[in-house]
BAFI-3210 file (N, C-alpha, C; in Angstrom, 3 decimals, decimal comma, padded with zeros to 6 digits):
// residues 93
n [1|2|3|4|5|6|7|8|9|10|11|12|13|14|15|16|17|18|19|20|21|22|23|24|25|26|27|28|29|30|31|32|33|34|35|36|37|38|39|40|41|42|43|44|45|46|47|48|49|50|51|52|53|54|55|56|57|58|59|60|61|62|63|64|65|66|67|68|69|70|71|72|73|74|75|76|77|78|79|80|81|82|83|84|85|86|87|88|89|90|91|92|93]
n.u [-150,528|-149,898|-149,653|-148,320|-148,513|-146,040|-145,302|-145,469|-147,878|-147,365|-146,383|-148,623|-147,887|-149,076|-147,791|-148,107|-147,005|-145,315|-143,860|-142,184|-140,995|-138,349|-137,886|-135,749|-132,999|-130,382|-131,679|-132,558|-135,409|-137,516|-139,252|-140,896|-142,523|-146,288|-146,729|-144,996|-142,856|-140,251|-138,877|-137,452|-136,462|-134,180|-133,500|-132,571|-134,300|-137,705|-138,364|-136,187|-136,247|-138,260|-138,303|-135,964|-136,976|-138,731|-137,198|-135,783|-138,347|-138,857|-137,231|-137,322|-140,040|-138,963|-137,093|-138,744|-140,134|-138,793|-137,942|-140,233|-141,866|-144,432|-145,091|-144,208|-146,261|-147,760|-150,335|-153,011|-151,997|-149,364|-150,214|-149,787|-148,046|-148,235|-146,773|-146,256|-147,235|-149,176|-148,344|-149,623|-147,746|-147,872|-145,727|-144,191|-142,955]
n.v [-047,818|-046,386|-046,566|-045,109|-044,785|-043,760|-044,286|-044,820|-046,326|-049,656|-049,701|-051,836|-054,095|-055,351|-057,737|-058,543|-061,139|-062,651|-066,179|-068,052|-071,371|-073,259|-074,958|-076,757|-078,615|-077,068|-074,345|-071,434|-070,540|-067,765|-064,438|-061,832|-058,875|-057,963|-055,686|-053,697|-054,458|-053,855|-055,108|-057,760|-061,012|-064,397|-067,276|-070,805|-072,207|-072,092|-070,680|-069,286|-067,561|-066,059|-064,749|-062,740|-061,678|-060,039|-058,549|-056,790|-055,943|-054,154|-052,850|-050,541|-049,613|-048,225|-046,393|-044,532|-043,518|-042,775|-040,940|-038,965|-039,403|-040,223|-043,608|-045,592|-047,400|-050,096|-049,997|-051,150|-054,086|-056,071|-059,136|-063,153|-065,020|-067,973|-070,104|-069,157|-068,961|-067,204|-065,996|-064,081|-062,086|-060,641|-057,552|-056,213|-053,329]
n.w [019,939|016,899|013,530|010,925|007,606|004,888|002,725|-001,081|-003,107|-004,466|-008,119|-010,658|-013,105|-015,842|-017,904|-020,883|-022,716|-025,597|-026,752|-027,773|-028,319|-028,809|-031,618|-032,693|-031,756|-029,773|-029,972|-028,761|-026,264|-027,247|-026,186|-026,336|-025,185|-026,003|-025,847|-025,852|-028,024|-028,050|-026,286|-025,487|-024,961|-024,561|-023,800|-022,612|-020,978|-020,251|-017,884|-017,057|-019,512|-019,519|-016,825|-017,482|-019,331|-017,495|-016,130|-017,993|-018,751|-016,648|-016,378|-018,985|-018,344|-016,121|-017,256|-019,057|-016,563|-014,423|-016,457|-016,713|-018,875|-020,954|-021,189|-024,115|-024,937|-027,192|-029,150|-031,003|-029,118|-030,153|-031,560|-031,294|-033,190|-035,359|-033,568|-031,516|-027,858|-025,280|-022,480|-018,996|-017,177|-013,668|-013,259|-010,497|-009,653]
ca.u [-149,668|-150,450|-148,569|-149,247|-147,427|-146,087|-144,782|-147,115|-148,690|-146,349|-147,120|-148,394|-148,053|-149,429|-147,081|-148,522|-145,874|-145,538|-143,558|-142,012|-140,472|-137,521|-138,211|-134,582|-132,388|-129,533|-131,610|-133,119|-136,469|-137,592|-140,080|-141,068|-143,874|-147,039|-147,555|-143,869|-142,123|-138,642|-138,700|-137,455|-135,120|-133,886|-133,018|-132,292|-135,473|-139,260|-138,189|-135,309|-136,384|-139,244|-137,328|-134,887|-138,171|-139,326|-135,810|-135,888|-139,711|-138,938|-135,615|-138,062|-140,902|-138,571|-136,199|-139,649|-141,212|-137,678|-137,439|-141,187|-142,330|-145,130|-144,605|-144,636|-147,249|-147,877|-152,260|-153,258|-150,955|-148,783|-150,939|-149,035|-147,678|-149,397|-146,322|-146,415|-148,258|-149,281|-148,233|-149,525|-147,072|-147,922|-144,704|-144,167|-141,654]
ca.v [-047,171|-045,854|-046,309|-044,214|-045,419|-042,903|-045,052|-044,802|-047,718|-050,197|-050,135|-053,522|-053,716|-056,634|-058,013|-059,868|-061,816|-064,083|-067,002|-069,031|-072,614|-074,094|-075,738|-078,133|-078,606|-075,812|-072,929|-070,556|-069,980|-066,421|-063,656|-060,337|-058,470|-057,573|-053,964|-052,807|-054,774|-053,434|-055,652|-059,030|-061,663|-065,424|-068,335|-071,964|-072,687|-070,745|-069,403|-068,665|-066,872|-065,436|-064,116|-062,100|-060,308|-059,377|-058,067|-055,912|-055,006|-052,988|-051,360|-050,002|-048,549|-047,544|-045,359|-043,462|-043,418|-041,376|-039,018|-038,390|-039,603|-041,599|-045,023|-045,771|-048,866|-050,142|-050,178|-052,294|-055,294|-057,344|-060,660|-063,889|-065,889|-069,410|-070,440|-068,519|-068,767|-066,242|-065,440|-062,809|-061,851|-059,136|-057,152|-055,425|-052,481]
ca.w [019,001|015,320|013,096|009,904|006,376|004,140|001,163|-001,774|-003,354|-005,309|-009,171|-010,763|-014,761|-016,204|-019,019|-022,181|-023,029|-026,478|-026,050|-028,768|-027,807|-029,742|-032,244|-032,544|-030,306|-028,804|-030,114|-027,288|-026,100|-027,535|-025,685|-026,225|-024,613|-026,654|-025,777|-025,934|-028,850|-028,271|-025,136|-025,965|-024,070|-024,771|-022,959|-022,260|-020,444|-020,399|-016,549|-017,688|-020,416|-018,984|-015,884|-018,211|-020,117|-016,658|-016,059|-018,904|-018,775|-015,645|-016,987|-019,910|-017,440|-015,049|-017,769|-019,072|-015,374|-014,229|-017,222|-016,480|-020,275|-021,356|-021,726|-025,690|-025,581|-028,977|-029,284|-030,351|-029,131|-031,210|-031,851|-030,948|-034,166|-035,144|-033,050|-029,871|-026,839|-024,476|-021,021|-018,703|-015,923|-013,083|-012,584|-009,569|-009,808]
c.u [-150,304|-149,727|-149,042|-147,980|-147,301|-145,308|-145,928|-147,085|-147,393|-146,770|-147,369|-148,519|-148,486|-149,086|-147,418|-147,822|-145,958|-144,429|-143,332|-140,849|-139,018|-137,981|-137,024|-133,540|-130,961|-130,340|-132,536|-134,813|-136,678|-139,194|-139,777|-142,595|-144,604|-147,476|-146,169|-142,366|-140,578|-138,365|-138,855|-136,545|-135,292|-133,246|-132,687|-133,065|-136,523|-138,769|-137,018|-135,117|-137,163|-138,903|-136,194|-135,920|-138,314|-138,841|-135,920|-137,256|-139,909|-138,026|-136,642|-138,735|-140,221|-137,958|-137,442|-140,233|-139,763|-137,602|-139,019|-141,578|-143,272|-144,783|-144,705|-145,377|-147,567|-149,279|-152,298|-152,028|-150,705|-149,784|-149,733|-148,782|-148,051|-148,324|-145,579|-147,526|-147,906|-149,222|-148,646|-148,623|-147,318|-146,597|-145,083|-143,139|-141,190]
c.v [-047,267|-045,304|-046,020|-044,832|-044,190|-043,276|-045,215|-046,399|-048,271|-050,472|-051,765|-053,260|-055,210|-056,806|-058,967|-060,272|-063,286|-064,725|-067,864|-070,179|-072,828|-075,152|-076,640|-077,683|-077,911|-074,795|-072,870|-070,723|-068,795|-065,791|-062,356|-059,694|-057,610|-056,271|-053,100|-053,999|-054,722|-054,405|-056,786|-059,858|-063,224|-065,974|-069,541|-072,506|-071,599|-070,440|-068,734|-066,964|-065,344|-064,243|-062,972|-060,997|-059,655|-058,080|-056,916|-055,093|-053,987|-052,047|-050,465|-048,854|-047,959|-046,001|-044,243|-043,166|-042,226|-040,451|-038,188|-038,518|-040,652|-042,303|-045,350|-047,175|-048,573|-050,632|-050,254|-053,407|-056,185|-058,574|-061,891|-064,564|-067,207|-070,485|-070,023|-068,683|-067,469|-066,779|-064,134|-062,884|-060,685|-058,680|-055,827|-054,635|-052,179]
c.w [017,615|014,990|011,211|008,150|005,248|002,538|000,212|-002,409|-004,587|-006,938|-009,926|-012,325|-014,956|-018,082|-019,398|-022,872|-024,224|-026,633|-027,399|-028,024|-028,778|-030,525|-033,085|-031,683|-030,169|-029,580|-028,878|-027,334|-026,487|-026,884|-026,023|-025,937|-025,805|-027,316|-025,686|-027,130|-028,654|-026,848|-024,859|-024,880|-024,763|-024,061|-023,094|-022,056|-020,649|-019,076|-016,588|-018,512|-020,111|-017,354|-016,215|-018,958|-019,124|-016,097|-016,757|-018,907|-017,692|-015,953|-017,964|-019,236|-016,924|-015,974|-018,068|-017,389|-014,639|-015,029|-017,358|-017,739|-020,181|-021,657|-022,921|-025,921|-026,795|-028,666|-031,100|-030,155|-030,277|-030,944|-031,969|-032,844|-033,964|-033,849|-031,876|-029,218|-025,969|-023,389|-020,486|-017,353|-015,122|-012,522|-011,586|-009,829|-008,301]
res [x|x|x|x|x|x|x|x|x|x|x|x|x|x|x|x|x|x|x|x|x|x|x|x|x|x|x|x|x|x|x|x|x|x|x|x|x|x|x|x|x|x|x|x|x|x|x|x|x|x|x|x|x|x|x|x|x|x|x|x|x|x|x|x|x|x|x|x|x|x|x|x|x|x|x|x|x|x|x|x|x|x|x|x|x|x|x|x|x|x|x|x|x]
***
């Protein structure tokens, strides 16, 4: 048997994600991705946090990828602040 696949290939985006910590204690973790600014989230914890950007970084692609619009990446990328680190995450849609 042969068996033939007609689902196309799953897209992978790879999100550069800057990453600020708390710096005293009850405020949030803060993220927003590099190459699309408007696409921020906050948390409690970094998986937390980071889990909630990812969240959102597909709602973004997905809304231009349905109305058939280019994605509005910002070139060159935001640059992290002396008090952010970078993350890259590969999202799967």
């Amino acid at each position: 048997m042969h068996i033939v696949s007609t689902t196309e290939p799953v897209p992978v985006f790879d999100c550069h994600v800057l990453l600020r910590k708390p710096t005293a204690a009850g405020e949030p973790w803060q993220a927003r991705c590099a190459a699309a600014p408007s696409v921020s989230a906050t948390g409690s914890t970094e998986r937390e946090t980071l889990q909630s950007l990812v969240i959102r970084f597909k709602y973004f692609i997905q809304e231009y990828r349905q109305q058939s619009q280019p994605i509005p990446w910002v070139s060159p990328e935001q640059t992290p602040a002396a008090d952010e680190v970078e993350r890259w995450i590969p999202v799967h849609l």
